[in-house]
N, CA, C and O atoms as a GROMACS GRO file, in nm:
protein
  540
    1UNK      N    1  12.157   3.023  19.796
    1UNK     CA    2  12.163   3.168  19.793
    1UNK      C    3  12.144   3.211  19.649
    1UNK      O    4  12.236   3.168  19.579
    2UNK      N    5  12.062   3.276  19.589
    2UNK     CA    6  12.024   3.385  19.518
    2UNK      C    7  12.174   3.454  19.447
    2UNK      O    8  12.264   3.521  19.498
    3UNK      N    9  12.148   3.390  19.273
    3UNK     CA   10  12.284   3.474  19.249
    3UNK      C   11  12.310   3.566  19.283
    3UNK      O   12  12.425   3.579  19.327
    4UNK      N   13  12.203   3.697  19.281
    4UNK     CA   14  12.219   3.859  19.321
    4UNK      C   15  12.312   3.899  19.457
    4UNK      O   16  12.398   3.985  19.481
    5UNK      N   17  12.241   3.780  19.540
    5UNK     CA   18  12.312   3.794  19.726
    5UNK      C   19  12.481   3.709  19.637
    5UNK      O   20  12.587   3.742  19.690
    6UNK      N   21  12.486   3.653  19.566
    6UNK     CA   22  12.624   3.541  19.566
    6UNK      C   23  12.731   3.638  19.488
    6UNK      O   24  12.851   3.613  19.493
    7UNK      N   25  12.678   3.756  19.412
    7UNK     CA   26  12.737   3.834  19.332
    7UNK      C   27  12.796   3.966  19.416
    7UNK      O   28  12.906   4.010  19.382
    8UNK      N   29  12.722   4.027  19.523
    8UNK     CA   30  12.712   4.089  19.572
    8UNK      C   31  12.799   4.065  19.675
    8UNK      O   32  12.886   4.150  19.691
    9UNK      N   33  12.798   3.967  19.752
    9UNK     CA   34  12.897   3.887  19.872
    9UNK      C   35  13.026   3.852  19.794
    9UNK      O   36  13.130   3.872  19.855
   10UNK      N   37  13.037   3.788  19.628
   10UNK     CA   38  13.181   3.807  19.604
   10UNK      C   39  13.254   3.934  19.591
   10UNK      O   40  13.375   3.948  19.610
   11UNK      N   41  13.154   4.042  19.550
   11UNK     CA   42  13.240   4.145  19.504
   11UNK      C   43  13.332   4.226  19.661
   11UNK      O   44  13.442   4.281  19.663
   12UNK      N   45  13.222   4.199  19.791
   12UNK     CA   46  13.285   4.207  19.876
   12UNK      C   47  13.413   4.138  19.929
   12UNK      O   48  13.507   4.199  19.980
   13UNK      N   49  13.404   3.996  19.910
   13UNK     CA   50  13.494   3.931  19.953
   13UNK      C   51  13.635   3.987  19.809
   13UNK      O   52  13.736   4.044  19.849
   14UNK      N   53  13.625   3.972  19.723
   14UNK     CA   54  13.717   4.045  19.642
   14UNK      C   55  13.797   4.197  19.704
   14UNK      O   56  13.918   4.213  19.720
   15UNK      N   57  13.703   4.281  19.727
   15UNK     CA   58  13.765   4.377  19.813
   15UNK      C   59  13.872   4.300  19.960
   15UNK      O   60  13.985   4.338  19.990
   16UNK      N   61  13.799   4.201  20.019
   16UNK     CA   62  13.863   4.122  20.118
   16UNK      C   63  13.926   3.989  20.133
   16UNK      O   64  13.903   3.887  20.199
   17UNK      N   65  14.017   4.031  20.045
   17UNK     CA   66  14.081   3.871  19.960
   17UNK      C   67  14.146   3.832  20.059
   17UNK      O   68  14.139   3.709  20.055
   18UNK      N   69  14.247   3.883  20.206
   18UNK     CA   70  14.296   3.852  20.263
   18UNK      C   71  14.210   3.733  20.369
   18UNK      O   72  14.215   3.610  20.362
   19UNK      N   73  14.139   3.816  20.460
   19UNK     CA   74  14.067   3.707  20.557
   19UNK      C   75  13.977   3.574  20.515
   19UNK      O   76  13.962   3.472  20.583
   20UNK      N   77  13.921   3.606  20.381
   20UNK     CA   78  13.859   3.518  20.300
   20UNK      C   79  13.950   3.422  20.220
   20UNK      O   80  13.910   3.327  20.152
   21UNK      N   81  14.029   3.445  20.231
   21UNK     CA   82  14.158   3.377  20.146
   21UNK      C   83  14.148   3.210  20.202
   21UNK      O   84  14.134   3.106  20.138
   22UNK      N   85  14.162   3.234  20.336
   22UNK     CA   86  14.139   3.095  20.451
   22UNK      C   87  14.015   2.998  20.471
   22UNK      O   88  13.990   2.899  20.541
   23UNK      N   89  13.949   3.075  20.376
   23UNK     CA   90  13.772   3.000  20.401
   23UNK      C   91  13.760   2.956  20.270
   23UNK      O   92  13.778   3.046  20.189
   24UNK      N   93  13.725   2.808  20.204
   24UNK     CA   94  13.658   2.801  20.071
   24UNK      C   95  13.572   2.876  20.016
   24UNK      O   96  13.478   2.906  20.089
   25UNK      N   97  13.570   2.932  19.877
   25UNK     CA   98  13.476   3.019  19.796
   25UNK      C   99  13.329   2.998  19.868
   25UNK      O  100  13.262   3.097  19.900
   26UNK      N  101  13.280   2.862  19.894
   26UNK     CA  102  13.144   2.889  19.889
   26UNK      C  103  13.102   2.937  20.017
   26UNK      O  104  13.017   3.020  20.050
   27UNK      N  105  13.190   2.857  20.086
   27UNK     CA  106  13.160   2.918  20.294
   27UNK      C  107  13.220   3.070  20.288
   27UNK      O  108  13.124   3.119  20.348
   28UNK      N  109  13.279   3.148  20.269
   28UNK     CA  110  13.336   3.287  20.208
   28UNK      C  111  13.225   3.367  20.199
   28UNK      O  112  13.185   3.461  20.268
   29UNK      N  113  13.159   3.279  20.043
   29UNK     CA  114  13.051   3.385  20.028
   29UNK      C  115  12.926   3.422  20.080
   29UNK      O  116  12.855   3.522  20.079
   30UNK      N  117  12.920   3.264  20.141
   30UNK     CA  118  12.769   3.208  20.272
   30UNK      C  119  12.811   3.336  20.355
   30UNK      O  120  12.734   3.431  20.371
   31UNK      N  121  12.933   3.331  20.404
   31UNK     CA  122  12.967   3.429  20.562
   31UNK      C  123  12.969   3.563  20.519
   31UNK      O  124  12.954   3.655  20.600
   32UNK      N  125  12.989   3.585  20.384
   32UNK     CA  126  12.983   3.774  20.288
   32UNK      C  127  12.834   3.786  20.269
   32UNK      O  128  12.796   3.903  20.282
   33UNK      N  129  12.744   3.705  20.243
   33UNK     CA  130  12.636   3.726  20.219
   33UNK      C  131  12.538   3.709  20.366
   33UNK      O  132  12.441   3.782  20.346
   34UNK      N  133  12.527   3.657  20.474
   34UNK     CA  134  12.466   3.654  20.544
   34UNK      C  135  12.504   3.803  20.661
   34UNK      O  136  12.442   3.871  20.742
   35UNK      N  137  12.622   3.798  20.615
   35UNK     CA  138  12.701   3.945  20.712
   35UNK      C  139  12.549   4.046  20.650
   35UNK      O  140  12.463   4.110  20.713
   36UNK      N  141  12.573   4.019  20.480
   36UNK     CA  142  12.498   4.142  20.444
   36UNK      C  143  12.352   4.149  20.449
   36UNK      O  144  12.286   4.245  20.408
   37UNK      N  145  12.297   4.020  20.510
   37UNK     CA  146  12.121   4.003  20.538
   37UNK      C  147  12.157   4.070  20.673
   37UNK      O  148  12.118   4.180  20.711
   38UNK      N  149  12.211   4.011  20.718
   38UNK     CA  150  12.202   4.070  20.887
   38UNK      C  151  12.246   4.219  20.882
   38UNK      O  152  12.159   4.285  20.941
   39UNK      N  153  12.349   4.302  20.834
   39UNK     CA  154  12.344   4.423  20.822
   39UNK      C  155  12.269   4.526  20.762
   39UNK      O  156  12.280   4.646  20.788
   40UNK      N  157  12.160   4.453  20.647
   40UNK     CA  158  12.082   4.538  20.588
   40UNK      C  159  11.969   4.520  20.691
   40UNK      O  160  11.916   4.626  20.724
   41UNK      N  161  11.930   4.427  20.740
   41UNK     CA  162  11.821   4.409  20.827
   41UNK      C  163  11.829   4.491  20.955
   41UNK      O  164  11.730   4.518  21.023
   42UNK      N  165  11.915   4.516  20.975
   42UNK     CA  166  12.028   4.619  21.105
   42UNK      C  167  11.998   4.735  21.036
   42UNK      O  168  11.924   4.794  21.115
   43UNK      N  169  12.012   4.818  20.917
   43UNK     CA  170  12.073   4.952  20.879
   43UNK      C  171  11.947   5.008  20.857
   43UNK      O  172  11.908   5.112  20.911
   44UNK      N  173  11.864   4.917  20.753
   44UNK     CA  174  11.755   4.962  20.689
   44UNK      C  175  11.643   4.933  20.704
   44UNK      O  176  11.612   4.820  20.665
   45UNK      N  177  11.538   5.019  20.763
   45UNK     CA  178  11.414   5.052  20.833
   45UNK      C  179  11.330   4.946  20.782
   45UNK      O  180  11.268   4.865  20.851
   46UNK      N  181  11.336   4.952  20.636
   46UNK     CA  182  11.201   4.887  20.582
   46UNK      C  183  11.226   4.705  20.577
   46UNK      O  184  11.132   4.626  20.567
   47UNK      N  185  11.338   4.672  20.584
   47UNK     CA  186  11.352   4.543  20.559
   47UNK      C  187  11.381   4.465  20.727
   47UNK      O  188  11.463   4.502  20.811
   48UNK      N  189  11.300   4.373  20.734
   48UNK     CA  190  11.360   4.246  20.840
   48UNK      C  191  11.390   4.115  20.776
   48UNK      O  192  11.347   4.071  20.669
   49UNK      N  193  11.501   4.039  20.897
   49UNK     CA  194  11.487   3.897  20.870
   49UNK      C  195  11.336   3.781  20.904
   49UNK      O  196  11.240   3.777  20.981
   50UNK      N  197  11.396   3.702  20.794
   50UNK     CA  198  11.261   3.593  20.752
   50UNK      C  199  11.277   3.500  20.896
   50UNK      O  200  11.332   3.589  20.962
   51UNK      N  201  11.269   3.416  20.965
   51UNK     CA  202  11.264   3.355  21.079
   51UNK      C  203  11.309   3.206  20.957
   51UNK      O  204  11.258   3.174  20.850
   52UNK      N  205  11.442   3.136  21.047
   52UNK     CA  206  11.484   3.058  20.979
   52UNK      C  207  11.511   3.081  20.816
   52UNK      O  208  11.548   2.980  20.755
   53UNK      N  209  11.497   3.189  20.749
   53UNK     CA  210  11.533   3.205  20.594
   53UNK      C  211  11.718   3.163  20.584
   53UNK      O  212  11.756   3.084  20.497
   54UNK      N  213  11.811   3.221  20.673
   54UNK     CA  214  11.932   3.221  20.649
   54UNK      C  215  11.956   3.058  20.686
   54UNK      O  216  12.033   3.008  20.605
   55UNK      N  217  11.916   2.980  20.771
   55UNK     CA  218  11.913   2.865  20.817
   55UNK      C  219  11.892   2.730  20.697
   55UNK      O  220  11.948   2.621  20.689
   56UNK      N  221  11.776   2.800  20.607
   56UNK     CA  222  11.723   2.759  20.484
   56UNK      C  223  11.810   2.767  20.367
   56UNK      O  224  11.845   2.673  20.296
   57UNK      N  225  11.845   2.912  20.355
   57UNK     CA  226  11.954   2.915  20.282
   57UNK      C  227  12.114   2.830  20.282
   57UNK      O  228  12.180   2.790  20.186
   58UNK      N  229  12.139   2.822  20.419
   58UNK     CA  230  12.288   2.738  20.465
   58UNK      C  231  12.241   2.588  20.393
   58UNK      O  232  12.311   2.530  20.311
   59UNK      N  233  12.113   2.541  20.439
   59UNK     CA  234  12.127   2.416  20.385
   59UNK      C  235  12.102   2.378  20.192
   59UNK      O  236  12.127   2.275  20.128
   60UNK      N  237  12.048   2.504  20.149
   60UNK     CA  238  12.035   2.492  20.017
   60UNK      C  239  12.175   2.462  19.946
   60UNK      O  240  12.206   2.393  19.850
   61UNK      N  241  12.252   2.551  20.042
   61UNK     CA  242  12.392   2.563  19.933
   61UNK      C  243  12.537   2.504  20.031
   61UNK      O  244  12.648   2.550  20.055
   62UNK      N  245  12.464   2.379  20.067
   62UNK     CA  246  12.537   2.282  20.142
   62UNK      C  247  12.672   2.395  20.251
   62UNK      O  248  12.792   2.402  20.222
   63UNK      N  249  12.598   2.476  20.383
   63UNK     CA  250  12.690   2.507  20.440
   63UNK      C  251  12.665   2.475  20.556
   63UNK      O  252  12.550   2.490  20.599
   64UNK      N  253  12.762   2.425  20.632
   64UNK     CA  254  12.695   2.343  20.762
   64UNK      C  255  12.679   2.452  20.881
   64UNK      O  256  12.730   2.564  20.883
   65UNK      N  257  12.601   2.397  20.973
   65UNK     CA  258  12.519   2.471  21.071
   65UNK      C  259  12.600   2.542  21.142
   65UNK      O  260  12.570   2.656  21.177
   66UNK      N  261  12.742   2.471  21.180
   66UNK     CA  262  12.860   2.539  21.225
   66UNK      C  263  12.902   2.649  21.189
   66UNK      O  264  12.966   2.720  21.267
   67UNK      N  265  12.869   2.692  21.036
   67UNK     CA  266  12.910   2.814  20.996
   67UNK      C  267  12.841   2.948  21.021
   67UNK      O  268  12.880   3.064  21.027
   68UNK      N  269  12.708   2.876  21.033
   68UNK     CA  270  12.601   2.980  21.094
   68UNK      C  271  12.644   3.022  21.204
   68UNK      O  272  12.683   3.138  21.214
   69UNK      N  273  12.647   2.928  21.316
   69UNK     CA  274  12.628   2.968  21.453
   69UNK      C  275  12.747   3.036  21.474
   69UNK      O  276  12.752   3.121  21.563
   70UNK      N  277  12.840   3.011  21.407
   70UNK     CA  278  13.025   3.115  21.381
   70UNK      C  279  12.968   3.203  21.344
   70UNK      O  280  12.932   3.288  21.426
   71UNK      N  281  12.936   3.218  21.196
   71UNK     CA  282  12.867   3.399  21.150
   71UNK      C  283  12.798   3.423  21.214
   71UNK      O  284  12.798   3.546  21.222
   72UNK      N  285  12.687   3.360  21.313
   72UNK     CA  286  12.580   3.443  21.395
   72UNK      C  287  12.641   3.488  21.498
   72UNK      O  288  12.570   3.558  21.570
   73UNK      N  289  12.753   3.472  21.534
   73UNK     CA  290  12.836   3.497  21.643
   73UNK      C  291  12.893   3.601  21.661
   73UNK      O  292  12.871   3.698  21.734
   74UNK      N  293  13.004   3.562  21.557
   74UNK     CA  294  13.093   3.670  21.524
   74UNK      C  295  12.976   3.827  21.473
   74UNK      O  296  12.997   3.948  21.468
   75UNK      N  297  12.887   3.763  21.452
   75UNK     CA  298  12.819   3.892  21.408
   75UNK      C  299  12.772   3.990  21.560
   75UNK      O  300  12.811   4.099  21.602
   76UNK      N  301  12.667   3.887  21.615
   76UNK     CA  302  12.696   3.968  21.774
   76UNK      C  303  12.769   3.985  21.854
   76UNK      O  304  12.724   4.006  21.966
   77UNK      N  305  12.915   3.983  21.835
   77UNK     CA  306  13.065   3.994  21.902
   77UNK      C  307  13.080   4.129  21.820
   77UNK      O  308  13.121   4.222  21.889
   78UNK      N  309  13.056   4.159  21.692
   78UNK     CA  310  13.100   4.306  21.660
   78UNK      C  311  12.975   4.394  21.669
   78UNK      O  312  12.976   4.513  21.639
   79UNK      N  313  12.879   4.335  21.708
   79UNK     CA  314  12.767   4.467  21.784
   79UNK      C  315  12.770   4.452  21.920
   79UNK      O  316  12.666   4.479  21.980
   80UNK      N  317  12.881   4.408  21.997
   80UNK     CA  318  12.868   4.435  22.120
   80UNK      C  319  12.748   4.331  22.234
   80UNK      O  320  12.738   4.343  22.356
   81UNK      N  321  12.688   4.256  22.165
   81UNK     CA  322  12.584   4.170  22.170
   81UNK      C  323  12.640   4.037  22.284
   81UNK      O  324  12.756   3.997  22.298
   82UNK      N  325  12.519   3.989  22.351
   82UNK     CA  326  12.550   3.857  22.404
   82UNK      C  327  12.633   3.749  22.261
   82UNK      O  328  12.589   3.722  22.149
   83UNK      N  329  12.784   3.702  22.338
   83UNK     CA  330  12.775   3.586  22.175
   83UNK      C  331  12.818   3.478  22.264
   83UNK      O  332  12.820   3.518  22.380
   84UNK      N  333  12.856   3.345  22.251
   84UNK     CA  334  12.904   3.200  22.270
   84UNK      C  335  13.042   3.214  22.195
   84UNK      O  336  13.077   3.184  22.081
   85UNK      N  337  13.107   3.270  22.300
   85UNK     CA  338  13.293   3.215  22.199
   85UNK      C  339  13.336   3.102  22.166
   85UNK      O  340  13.451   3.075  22.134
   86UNK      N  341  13.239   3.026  22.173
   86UNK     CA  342  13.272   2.853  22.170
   86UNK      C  343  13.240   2.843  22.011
   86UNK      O  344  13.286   2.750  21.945
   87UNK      N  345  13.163   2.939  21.957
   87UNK     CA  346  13.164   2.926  21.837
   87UNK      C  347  13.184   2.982  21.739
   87UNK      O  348  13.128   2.970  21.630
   88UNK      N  349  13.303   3.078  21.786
   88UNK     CA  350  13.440   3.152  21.668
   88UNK      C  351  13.455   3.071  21.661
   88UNK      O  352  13.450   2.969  21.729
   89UNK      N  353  13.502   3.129  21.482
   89UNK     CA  354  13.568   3.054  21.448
   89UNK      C  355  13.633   3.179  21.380
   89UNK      O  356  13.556   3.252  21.318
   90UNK      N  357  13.802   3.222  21.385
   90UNK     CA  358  13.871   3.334  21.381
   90UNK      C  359  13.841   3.356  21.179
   90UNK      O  360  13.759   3.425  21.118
   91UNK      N  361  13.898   3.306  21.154
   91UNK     CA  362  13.845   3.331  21.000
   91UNK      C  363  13.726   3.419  20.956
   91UNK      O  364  13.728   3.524  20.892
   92UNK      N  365  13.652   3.370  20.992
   92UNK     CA  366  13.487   3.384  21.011
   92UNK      C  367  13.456   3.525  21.060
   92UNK      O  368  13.382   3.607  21.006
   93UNK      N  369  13.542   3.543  21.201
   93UNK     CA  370  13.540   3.627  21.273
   93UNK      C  371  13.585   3.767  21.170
   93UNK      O  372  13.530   3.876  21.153
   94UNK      N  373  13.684   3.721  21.126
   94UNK     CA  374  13.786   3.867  21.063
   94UNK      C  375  13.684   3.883  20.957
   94UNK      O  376  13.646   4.000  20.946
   95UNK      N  377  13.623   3.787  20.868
   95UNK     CA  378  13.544   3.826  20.732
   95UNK      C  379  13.449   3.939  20.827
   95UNK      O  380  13.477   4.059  20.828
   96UNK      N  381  13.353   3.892  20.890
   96UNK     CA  382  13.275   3.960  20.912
   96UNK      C  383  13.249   4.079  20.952
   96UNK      O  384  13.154   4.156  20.935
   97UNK      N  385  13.382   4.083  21.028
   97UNK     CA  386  13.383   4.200  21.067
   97UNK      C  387  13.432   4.340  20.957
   97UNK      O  388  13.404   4.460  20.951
   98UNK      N  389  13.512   4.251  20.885
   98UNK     CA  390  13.594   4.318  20.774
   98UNK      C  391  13.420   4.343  20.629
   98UNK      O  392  13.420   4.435  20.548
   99UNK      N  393  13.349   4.280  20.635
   99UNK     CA  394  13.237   4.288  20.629
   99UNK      C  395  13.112   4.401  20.618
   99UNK      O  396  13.035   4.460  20.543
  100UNK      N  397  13.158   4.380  20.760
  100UNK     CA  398  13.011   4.495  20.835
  100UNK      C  399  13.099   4.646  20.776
  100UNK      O  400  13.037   4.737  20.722
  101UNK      N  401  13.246   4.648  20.798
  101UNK     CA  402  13.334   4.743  20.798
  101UNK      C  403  13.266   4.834  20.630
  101UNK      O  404  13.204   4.941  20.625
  102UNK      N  405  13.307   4.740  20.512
  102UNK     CA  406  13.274   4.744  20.440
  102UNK      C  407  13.148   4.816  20.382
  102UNK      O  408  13.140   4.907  20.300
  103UNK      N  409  13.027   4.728  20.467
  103UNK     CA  410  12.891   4.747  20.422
  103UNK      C  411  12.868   4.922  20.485
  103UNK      O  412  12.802   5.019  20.447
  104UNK      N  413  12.926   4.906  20.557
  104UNK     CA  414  12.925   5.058  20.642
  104UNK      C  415  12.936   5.147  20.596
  104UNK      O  416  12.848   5.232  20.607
  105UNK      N  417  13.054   5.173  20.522
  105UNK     CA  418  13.103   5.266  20.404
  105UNK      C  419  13.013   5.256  20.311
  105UNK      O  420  12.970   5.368  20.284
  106UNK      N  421  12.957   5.160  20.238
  106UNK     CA  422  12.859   5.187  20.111
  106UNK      C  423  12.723   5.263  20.132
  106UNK      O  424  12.653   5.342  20.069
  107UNK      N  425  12.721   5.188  20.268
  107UNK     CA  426  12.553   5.253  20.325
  107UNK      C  427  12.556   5.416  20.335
  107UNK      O  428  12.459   5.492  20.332
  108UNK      N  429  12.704   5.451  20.348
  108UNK     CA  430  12.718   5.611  20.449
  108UNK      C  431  12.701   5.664  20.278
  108UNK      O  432  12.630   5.764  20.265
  109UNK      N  433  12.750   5.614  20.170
  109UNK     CA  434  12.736   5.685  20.073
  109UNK      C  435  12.588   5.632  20.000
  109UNK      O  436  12.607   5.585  19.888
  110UNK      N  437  12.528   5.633  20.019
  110UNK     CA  438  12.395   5.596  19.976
  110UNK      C  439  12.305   5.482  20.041
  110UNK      O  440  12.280   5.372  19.991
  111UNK      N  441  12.263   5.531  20.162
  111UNK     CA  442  12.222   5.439  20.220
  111UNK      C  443  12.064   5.416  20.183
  111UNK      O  444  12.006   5.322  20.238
  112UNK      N  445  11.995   5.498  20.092
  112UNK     CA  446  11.861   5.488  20.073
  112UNK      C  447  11.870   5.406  19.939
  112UNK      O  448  11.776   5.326  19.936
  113UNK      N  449  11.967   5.397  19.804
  113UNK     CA  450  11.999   5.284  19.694
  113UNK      C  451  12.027   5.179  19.782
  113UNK      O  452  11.951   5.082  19.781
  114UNK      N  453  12.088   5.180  19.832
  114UNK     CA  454  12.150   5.042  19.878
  114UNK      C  455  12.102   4.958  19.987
  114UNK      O  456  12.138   4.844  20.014
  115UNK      N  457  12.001   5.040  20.057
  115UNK     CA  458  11.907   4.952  20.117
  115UNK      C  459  11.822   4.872  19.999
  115UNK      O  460  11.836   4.758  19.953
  116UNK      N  461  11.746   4.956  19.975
  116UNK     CA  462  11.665   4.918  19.846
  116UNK      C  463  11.746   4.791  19.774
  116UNK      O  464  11.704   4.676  19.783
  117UNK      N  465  11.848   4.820  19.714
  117UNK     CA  466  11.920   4.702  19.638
  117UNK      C  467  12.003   4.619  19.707
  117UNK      O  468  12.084   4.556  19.638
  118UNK      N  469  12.005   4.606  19.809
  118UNK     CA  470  12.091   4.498  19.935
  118UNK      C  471  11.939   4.408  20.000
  118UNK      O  472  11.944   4.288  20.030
  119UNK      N  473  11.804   4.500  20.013
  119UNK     CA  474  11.699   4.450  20.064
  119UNK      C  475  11.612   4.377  19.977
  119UNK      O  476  11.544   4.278  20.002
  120UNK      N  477  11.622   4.432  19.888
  120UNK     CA  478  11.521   4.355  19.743
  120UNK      C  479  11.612   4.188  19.717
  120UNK      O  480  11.573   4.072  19.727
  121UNK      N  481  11.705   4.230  19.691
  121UNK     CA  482  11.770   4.072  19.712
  121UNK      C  483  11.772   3.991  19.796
  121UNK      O  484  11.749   3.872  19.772
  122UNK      N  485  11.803   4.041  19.924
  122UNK     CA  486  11.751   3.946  20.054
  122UNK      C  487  11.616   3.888  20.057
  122UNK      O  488  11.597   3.780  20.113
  123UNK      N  489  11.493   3.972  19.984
  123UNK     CA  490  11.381   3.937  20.000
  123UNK      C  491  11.369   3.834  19.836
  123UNK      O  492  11.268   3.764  19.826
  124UNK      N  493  11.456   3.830  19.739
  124UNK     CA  494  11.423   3.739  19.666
  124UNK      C  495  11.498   3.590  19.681
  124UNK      O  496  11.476   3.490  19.613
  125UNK      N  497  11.598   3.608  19.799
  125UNK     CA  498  11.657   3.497  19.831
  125UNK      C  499  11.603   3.447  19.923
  125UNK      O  500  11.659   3.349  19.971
  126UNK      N  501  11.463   3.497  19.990
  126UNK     CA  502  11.430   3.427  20.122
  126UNK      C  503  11.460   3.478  20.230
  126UNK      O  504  11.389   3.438  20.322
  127UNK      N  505  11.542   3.556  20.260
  127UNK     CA  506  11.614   3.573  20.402
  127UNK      C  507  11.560   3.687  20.453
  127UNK      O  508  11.558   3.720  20.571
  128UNK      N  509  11.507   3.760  20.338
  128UNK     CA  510  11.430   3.928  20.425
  128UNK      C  511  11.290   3.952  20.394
  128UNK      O  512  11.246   3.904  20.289
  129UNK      N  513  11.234   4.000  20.451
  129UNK     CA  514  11.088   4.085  20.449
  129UNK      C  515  11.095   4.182  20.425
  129UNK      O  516  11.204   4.236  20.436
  130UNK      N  517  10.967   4.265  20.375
  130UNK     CA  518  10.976   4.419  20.385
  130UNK      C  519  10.894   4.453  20.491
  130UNK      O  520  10.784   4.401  20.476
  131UNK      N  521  10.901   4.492  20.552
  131UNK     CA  522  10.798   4.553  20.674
  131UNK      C  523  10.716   4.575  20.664
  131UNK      O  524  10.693   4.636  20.560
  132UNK      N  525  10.590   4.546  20.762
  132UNK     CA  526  10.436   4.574  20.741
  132UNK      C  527  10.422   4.739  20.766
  132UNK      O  528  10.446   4.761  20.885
  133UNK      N  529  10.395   4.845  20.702
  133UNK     CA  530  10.359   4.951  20.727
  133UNK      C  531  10.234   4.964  20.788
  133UNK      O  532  10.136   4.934  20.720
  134UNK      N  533  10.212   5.019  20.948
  134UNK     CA  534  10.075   5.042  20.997
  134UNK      C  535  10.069   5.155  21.024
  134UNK      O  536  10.156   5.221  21.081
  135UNK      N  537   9.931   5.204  20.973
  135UNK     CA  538   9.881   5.350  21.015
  135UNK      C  539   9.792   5.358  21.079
  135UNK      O  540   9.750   5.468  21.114
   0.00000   0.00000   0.00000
């Protein structure tokens, strides 16, 4: 992960010292930072996810696959989404959600900066695109 996404995911988890407290720093910030690919890719028009980029990323910065398929989970458990409860993992669960909670509030106060600067980083870490504009 891209210092920018690793800087960005601590300052969150800092706001959320409690649920993150239970997870090691680096799986913490894997599960703060992928919350925030998947929510900017969710919020903001111009950016999507890379196909396998976050997958790429887990293994760059030694986080095992388990943690994914937990954050990919827990992530479609708080949009209401088909998820596999077989792969909460409650920790995981509370970051993320405590997370999205988070990202929510920043977006409502500037959601056109902070796409931009939540999306530009995703796209220099691999994990986002900017959208093909067709006319």
């Amino acid at each position: 992960m891209r210092l920018r996404i690793a800087t960005m995911a601590g300052a969150i988890l800092l706001a959320l010292t409690r649920p993150a407290a239970a997870l090691d720093s680096n799986t913490g910030l894997f599960v703060a930072g992928m919350t925030l690919i998947y929510v900017t890719a969710a919020y903001c028009d111009e950016f999507e996810l890379i196909e396998n980029g976050i997958a790429r990323a887990a293994d760059r910065n030694g986080i095992d696959q388990s943690i994914v398929r937990a954050t990919a989970n827990a992530l479609l458990a708080q949009m209401d989404r088909p998820y596999d409860p077989k792969y909460l993992i409650p920790e995981i669960t509370v970051l993320v959600r405590d997370t999205i909670g988070a990202l929510k509030r920043t977006l409502a106060k500037n959601k056109s900066g902070n796409c931009m600067d939540y999306g530009d980083n995703g796209v220099e870490a691999g994990m986002l695109r900017r959208k093909s504009v067709r006319k």
